[in-house]
C-alpha positions in Angstrom: -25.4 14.5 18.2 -24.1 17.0 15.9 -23.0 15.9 12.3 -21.4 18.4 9.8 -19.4 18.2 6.3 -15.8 19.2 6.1 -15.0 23.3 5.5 -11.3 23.8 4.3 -9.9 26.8 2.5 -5.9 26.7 1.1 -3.4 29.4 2.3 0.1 29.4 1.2 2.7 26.8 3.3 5.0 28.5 5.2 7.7 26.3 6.6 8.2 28.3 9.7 4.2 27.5 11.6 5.2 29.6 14.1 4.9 32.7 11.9 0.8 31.7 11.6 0.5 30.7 15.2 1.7 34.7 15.8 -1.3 35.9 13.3 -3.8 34.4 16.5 -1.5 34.6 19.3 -3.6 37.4 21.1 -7.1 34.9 20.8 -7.6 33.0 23.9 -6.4 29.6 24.4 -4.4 29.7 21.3 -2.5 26.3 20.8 0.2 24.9 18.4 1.0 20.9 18.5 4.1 21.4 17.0 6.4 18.8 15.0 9.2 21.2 14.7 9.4 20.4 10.9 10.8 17.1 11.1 9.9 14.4 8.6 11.3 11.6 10.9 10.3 10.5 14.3 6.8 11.1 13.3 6.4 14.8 12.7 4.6 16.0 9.5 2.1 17.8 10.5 1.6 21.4 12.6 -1.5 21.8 14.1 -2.6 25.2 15.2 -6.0 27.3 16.5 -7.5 28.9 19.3 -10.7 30.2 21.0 -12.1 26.7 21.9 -16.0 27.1 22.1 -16.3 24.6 24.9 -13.9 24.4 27.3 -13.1 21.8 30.5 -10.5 22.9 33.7 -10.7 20.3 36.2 -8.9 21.5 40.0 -9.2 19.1 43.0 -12.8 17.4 42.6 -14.3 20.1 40.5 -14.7 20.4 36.5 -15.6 23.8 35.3 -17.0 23.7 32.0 -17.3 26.8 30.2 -19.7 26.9 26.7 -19.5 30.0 24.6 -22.2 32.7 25.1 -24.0 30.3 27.9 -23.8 30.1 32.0 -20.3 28.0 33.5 -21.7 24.3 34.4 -19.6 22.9 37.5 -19.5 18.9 38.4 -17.6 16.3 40.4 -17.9 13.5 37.9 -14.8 12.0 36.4 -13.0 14.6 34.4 -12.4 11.9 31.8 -16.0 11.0 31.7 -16.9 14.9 31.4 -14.8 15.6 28.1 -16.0 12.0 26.4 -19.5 13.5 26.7 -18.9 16.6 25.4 -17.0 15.0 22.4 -20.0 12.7 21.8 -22.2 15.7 21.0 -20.2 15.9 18.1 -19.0 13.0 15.3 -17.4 13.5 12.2 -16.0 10.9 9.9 -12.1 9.9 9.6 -10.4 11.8 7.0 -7.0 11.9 5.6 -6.0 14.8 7.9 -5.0 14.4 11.6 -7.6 16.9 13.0 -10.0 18.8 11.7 -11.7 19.7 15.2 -12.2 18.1 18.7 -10.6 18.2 22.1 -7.2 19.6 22.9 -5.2 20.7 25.7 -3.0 19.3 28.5 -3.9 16.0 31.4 -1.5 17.4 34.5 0.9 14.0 36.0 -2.1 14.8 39.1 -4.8 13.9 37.3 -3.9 10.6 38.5 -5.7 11.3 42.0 -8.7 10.6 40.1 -7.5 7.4 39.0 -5.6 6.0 42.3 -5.5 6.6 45.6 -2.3 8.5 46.7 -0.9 10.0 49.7 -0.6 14.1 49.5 2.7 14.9 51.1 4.5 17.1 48.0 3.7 20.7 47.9 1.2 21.9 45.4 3.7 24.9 44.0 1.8 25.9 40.6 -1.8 25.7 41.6 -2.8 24.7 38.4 -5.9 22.7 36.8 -5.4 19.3 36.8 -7.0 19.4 33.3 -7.2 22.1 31.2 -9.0 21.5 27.4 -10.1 23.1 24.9 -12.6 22.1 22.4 -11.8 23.4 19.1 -14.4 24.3 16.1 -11.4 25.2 13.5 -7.8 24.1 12.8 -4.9 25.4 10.6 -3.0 22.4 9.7 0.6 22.5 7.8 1.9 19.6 6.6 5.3 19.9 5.8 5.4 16.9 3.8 2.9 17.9 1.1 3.9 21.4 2.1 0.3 22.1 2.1 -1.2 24.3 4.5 -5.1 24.2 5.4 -7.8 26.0 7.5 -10.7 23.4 8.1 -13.8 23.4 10.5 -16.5 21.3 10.4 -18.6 24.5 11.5 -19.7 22.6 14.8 -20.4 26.3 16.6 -22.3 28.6 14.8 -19.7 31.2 15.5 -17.1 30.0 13.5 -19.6 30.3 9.9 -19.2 34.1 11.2 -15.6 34.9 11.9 -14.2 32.6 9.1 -13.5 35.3 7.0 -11.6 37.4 9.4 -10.0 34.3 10.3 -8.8 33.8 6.7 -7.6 37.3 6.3 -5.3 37.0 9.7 -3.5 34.1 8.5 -3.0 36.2 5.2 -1.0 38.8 7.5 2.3 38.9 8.6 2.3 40.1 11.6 5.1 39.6 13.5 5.0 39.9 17.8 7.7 42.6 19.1 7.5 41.3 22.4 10.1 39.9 25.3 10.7 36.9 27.8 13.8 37.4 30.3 14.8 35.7 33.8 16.2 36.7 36.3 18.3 35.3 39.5 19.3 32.5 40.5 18.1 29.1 39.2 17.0 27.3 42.1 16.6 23.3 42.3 14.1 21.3 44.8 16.8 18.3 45.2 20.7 19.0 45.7 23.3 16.8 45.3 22.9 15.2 49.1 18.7 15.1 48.7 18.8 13.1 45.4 21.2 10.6 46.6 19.0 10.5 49.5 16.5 9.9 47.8 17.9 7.0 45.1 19.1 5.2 48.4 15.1 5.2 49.8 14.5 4.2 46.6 17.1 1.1 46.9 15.6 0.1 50.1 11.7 -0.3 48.6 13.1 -2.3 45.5 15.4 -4.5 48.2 12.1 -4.9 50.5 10.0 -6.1 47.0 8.1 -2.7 47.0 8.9 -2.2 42.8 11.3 -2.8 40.3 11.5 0.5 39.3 10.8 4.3 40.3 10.9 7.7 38.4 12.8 10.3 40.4 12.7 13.6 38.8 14.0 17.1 39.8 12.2 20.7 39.2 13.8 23.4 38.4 12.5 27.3 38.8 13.9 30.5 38.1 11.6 34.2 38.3 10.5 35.7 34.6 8.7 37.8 33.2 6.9 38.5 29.3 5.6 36.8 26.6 6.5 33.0 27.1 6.1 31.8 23.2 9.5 34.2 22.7 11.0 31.4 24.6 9.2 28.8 23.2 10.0 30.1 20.0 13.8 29.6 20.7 13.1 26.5 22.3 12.0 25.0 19.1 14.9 26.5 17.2 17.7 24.4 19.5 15.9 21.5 20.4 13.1 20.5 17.8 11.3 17.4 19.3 8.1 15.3 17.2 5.7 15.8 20.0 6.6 19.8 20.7 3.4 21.8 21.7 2.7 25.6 23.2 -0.4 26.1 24.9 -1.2 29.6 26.7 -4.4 28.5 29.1 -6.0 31.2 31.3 -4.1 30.0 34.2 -0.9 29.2 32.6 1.5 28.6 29.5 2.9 25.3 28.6 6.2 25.2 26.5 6.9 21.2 25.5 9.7 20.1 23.4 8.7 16.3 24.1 10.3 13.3 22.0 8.1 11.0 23.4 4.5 9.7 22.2 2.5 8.5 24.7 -0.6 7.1 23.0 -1.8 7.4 18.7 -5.3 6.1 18.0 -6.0 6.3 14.0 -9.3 4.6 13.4 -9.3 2.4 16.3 -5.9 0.9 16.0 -3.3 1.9 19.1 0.4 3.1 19.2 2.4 3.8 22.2 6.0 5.0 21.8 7.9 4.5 25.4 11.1 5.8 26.0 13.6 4.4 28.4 17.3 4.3 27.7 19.1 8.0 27.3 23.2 8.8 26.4 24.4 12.5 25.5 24.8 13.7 22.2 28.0 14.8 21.3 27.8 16.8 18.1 31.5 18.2 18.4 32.9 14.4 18.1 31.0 12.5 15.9 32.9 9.3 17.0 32.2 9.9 20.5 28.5 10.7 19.8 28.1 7.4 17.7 29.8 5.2 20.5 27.5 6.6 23.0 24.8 5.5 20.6 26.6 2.1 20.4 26.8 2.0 23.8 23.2 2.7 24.7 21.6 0.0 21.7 24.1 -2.6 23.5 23.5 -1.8 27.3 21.5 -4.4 29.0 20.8 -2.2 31.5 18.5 0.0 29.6 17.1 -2.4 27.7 16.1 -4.7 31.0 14.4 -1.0 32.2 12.6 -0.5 28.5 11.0 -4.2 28.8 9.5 -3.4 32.6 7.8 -0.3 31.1 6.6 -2.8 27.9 5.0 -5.1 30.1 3.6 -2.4 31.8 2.2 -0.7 28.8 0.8 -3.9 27.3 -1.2 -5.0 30.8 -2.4 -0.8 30.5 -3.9 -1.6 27.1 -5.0 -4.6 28.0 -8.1 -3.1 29.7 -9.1 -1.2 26.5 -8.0 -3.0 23.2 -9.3 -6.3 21.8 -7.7 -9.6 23.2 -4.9 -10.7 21.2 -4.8 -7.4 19.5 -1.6 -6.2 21.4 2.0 -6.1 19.5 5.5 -5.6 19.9 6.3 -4.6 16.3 9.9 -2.5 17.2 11.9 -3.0 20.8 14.6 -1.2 22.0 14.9 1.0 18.5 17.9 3.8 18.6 16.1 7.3 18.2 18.5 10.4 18.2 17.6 14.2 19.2 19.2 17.4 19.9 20.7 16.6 22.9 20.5 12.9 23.9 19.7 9.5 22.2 17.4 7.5 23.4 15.6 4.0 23.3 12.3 3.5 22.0 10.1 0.1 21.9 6.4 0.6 19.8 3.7 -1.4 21.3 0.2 -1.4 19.0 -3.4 -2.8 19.8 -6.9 -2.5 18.4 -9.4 -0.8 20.4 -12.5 -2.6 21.8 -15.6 -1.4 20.0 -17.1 -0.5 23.5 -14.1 1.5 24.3 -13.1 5.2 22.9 -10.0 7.6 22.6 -10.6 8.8 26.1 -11.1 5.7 27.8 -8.0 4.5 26.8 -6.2 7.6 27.9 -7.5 7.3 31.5 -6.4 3.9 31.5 -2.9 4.5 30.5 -3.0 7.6 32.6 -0.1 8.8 33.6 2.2 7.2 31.1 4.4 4.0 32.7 7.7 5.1 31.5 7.6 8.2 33.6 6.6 6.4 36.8 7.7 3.1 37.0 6.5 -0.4 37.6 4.7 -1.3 39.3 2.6 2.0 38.4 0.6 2.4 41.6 3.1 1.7 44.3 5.9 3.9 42.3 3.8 7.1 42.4 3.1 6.8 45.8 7.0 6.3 46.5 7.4 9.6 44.2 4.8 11.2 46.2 7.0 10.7 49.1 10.6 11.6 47.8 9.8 14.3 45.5 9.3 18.0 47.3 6.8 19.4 45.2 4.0 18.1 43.0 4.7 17.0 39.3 1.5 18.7 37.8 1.8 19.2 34.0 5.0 17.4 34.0 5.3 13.8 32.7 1.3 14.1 32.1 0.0 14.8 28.8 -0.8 17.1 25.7 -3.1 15.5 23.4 -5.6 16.1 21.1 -8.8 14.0 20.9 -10.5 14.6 17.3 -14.5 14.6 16.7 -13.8 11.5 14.5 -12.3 9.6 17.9 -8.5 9.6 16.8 -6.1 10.8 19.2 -2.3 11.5 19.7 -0.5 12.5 22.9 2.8 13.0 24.1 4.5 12.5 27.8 5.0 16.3 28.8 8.7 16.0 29.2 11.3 18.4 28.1 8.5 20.4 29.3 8.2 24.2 30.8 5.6 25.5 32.6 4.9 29.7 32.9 2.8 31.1 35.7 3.3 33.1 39.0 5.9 35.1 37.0 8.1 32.2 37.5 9.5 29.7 34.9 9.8 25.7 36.0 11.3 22.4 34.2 12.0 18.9 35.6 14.5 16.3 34.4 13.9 12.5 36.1 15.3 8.9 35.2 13.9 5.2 36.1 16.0 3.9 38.9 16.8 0.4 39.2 18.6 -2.4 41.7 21.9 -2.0 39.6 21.6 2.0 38.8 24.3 3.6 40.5 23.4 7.3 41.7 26.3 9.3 40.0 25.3 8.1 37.0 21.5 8.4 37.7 22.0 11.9 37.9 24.0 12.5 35.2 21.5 11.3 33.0 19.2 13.9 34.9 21.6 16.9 33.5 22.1 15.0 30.3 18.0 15.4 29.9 18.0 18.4 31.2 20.4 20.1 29.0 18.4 21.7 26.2 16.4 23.8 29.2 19.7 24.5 30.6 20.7 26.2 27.6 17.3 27.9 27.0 17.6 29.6 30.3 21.3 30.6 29.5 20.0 31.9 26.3 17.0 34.1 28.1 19.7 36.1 30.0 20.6 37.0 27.2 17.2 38.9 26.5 
């Protein structure tokens, strides 16, 4: 087990990250966890780097792990299991930073086969890893609060003792990326009009038979593109800034994530889990109509009977992992308002057992309730069966798992995913015994809007 003092060095604070995630955008695996400079809704801090010295891409029942300068190690073990011991080589204490080193990457919907048994019957589109992680030796972190901006390591690979001085003199460049991202033809959709109500009527029939309460049906979208992805990331950010944003570029695909929605915080051993379930439009040209949709949603007992089944659901989830008694309801059904929609968010808290870790309590919440539906099991298996094609990143995860054991983690909604030279986004909604499917998938557009726009935006390119 490795144990190292913290290296940090001050450059100045930009309040545009973007313009130092462009200084190492050409390294590999370069990564930006991205709060979109908010100061509410839980974004501070940017969190940036690249060239992990360890990295772990799980496919099917295979891990690859990849160490710098040293042979590629395969195994079938849990993937979870894999990454917690390569974390546990190295331990840091807490600080007052969020990360100063550790895991980070994406935990695709699918990584659920490794959790629970489920039929395969949706087509595998992407091909991707069903984990792809980095482990990262060095971090820039911006906090836009302090508007402080610092480049830390705790020097964990011998490599980064080398290159920190070229490191320091790239993020004193400007360099700025004259590059393109267009699309092109026809934006296709794997559910029309007649498949999705189709599809919310089977769902009807499983919650009349006693099958759930509640299922997730989501749509993808795809459309063919070609060029640098972060230029549409970059514009992403710019109309629909979101907490829990993130751009990954892995060596089988790029991730573009404007997500709202946390899935699990761990700051010294005390749990947080954000679930969202309750959505109305924005409507930023008439402020009266936009705040009686808000109204509308905080009063609707509707959504706030579909927010409590994904509480309960949450609380039994971190009742495997947290200390008995420890688990709270502190905020339920609080109004939260983005770019495009408003939503409802409850905040459920716990303390971790002191036998269980970050990653443990990531498989065991793994995928996120609010984006399947309760009960968790049967309702992926009904989404295995009415969705066309396979979720894979979508509604997982992006996280980061530091060396000192904290963690945070969003759902990947409002998410893009870039491979194949083709661009895909999904938009979904919890269905219920009184949902009625024009409105169901109304609130799919209404989610979907902000990628709507972004692919309007690309023609434009």
């Amino acid at each position: 087990m490795t144990h190292s003092s913290l290296r940090s060095t001050d450059l100045p604070y930009l309040p545009d990250s973007a313009v130092y995630f462009e200084q190492i955008r050409d390294l590999p695996w370069p990564v930006m966890l991205d709060s979109a400079g908010l100061t509410e809704h839980n974004g501070r801090f940017d969190i940036i780097s690249a060239d992990p010295f360890i990295s772990l891409q799980t496919r099917d029942q295979q891990t690859q792990i990849h160490f710098r300068n040293a042979a590629l190690q395969n195994s079938n073990d849990d993937p979870f299991a894999l990454l917690a011991e390569q974390l546990a080589r190295f331990k840091t204490v807490t600080s007052d930073l969020p990360f100063t080193g550790g895991a980070i990457g994406y935990f695709a919907y699918d990584l659920g086969r490794r959790i629970e048994t489920l039929p395969t019957l949706a087509k595998d589109a992407e091909q991707l890893p069903e984990m792809a992680v980095g482990i990262y030796d060095w971090a820039l972190l911006i906090d836009h609060q302090l508007k402080r901006c610092q480049l830390v390591s705790h020097v964990m690979d011998p490599h980064t003792q080398t290159i920190w001085p070229e490191l320091i003199h790239r993020f004193q460049q400007d360099k700025r990326l004259d590059t393109h991202f267009k699309v092109q033809g026809e934006l296709q959709c794997n559910l029309d009009d007649a498949a999705y109500a189709n599809a919310f009527q089977r769902i009807q029939h499983y919650i009349r038979e006693g099958d759930c309460y509640q299922v997730n049906l989501a749509k993808r979208f795809e459309i063919t593109a070609e060029g640098d992805p972060w230029i549409a990331y970059r514009q992403l950010r710019q109309h629909n800034a979101a907490p829990f944003s993130a751009f990954l570029d892995t060596p089988k695909a790029s991730i573009l994530s404007s997500s709202p929605e946390r899935l699990l915080s761990v700051q010294e051993r005390r749990i947080e889990t954000k679930p969202i379930k309750g959505t109305r439009p924005r409507d930023l040209v008439n402020p009266a109509q936009d705040a009686q949709n808000a109204v509308e949603l905080q009063n609707s007992l509707k959504d706030r009977a579909e927010n409590l089944m994904i509480v309960d659901l949450l609380r039994n989830d971190l009742g495997k992992v947290c200390v008995p008694g420890s688990i709270r309801v502190p905020k339920a059904f609080a109004l939260e308002s983005f770019a495009t929609v408003h939503h409802l968010v409850s905040t459920i808290t716990g303390q971790l057992a002191s036998d269980q870790s970050a990653v443990s309590l990531l498989r065991a919440c793994f995928p996120g309730g609010s984006i399947t539906g309760a009960p968790k099991l049967r309702a992926m298996q009904i989404i295995e069966e009415l969705e066309p094609h396979r979720r894979g990143v979508y509604c997982g995860s992006i996280a980061y798992i530091g060396f000192d054991g904290n963690m945070d983690s969003n759902i990947t909604i409002r998410t893009l995913v870039f491979n194949q030279n083709r661009l895909r986004f999904w938009a979904g909604g919890g269905i219920v015994a009184d949902s009625e499917c024009a409105a169901e998938h109304q609130e799919v557009l209404d989610k979907a809007a902000a990628m709507l726009d972004l692919i309007e935006r690309l023609r434009q390119c």
